[in-house]
C-alpha positions as CSV (number, residue, x, y, z in Angstrom):
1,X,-76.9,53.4,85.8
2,X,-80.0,55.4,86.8
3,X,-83.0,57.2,85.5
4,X,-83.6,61.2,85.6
5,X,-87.2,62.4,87.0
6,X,-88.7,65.6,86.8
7,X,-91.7,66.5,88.5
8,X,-94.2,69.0,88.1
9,X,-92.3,71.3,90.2
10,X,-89.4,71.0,88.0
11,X,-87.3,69.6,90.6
12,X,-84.9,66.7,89.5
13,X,-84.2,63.2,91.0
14,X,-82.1,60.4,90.0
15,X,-83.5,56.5,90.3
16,X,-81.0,53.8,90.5
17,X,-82.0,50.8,88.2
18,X,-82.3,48.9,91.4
19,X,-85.4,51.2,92.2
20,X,-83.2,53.1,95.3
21,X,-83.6,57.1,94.7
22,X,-79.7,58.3,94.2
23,X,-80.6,61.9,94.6
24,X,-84.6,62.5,95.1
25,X,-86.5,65.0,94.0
26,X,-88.2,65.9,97.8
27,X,-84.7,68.1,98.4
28,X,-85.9,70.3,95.9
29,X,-83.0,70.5,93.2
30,X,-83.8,71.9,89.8
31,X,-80.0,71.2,88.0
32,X,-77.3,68.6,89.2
33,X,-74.6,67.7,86.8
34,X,-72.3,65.1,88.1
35,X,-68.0,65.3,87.6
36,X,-65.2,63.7,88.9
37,X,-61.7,64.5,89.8
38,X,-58.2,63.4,88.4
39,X,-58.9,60.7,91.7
40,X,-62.1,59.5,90.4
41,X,-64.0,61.7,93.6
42,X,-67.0,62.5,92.7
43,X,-68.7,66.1,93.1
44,X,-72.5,67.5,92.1
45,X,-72.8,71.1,91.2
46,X,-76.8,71.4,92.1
47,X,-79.0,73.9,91.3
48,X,-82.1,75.5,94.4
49,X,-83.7,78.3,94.2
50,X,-81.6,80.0,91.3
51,X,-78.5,79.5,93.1
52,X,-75.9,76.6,93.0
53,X,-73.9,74.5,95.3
54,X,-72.3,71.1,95.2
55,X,-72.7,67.9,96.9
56,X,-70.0,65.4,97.5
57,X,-69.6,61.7,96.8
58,X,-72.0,60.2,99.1
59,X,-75.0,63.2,98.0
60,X,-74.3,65.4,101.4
61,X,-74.2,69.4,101.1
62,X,-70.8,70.6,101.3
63,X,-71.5,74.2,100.0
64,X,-74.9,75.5,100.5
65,X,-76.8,76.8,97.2
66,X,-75.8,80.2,97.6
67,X,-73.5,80.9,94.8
68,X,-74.7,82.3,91.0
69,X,-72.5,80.2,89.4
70,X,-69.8,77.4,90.8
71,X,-67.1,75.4,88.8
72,X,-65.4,72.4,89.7
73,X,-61.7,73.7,89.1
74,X,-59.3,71.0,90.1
75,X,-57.7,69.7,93.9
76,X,-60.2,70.6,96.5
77,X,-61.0,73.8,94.8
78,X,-64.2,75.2,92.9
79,X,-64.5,78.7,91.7
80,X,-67.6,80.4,92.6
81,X,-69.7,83.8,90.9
82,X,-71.1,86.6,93.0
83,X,-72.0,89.7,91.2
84,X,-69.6,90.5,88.5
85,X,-66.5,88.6,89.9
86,X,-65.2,85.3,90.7
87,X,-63.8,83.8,94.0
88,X,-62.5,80.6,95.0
89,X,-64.0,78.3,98.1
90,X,-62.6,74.7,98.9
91,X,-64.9,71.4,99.5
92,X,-64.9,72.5,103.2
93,X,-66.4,76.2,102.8
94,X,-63.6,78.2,103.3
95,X,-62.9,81.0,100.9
96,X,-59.4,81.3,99.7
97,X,-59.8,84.1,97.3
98,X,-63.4,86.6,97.8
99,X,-64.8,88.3,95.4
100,X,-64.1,91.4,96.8
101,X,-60.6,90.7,95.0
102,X,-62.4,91.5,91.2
103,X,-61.1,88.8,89.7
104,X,-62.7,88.8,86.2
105,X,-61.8,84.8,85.4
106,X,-60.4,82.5,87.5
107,X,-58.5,79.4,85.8
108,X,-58.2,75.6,86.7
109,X,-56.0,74.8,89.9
110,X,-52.1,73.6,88.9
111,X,-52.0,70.5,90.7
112,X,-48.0,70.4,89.6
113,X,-47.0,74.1,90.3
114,X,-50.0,74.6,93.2
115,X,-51.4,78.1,91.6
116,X,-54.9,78.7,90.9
117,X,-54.6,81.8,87.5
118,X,-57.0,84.4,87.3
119,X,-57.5,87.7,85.3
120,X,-58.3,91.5,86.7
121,X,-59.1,94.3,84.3
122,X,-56.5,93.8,81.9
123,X,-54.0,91.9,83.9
124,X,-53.1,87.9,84.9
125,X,-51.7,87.0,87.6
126,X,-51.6,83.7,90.2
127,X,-52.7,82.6,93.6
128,X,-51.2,79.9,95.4
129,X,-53.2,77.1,97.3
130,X,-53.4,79.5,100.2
131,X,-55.1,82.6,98.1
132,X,-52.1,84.3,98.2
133,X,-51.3,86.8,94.9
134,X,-47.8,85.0,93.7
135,X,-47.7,87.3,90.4
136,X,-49.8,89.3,88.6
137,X,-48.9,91.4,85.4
138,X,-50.2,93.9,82.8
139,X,-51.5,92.0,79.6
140,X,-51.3,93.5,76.5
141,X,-54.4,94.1,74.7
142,X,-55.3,93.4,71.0
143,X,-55.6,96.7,69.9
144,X,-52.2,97.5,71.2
145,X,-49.1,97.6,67.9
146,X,-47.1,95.0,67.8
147,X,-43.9,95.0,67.6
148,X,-42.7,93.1,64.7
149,X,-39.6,92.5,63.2
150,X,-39.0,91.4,59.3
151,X,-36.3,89.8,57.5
152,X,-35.1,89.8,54.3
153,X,-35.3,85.7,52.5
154,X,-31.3,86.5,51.9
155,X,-30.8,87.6,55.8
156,X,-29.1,85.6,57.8
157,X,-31.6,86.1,60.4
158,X,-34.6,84.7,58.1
159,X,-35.8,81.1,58.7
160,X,-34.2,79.6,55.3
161,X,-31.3,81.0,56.2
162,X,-30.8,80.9,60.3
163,X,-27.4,79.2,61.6
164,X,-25.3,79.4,63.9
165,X,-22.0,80.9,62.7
166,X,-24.6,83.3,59.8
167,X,-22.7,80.9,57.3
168,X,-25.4,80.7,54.3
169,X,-23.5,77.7,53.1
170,X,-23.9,75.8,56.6
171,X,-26.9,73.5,57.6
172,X,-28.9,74.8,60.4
173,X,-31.2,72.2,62.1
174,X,-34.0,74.0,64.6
């Protein structure tokens, strides 16, 4: 439904087929990539000066180019890099969750249970909608043992053998 430009400058614009510019390349943009919510609203994360923002629906700024990275991460909520860490910011500018929290990751937004997940040196945890800390726990790492426990194949315990009543000559169904 439209053609990509790039000029000289290496800014990008985006011709309709009817010959109407849908984004042109006079703002200056060097990266937009168009996605669309569960809704079917659109957003563009664009790309000026090294640093991103996103546009909405009908190609207006709603949050200036003045993030490293930004993310589209479900409801009205995009995660957004600065430095090392990650925040949260909705469509209207305000930051829920800053940076100065050291979130390492920050996961899509739960539009069932209303969290937004993220990690922190070693431990995950949730926000809600509001950027308030619901949970957060200790993870353990791969290099940590394992606790394992092994059966014998005669056991009662072992999967050919698990029942209810530890009857080997009674069906179990799991």
């Amino acid at each position: 439904s439209r053609f990509k430009i790039i000029m000289p400058d290496d800014c990008i614009g985006f011709l309709g087929y009817d010959g109407k510019w849908i984004l042109s390349p006079d703002l200056g943009y060097s990266d937009f990539v168009e996605f669309t919510d569960n809704s079917g609203k659109s957003y563009f994360k664009i790309k000026k000066n090294g640093l991103y923002g996103v546009l909405g629906s009908s190609r207006n700024e709603i949050l200036p180019c003045e993030f490293e990275d930004i993310e589209y991460i479900g409801g009205n909520f995009f995660k957004f890099k600065s430095g090392d860490f990650w925040g949260v910011v909705t469509d209207l500018g305000k930051v829920i969750i800053p940076t100065s929290r050291g979130y390492d990751s920050i996961g899509k937004y739960s539009t069932i249970q209303k969290t937004i997940p993220f990690t922190k040196a070693g431990s995950r945890g949730e926000c809600n909608s509001r950027g308030t800390v619901l949970s957060i726990h200790k993870v353990q790492s791969a290099t940590q043992n394992k606790e394992t426990t092994n059966h014998s194949a005669n056991s009662p315990l072992s999967v050919g053998n698990k029942n209810r009543n530890n009857s080997s000559n009674s069906p179990f169904i799991d």
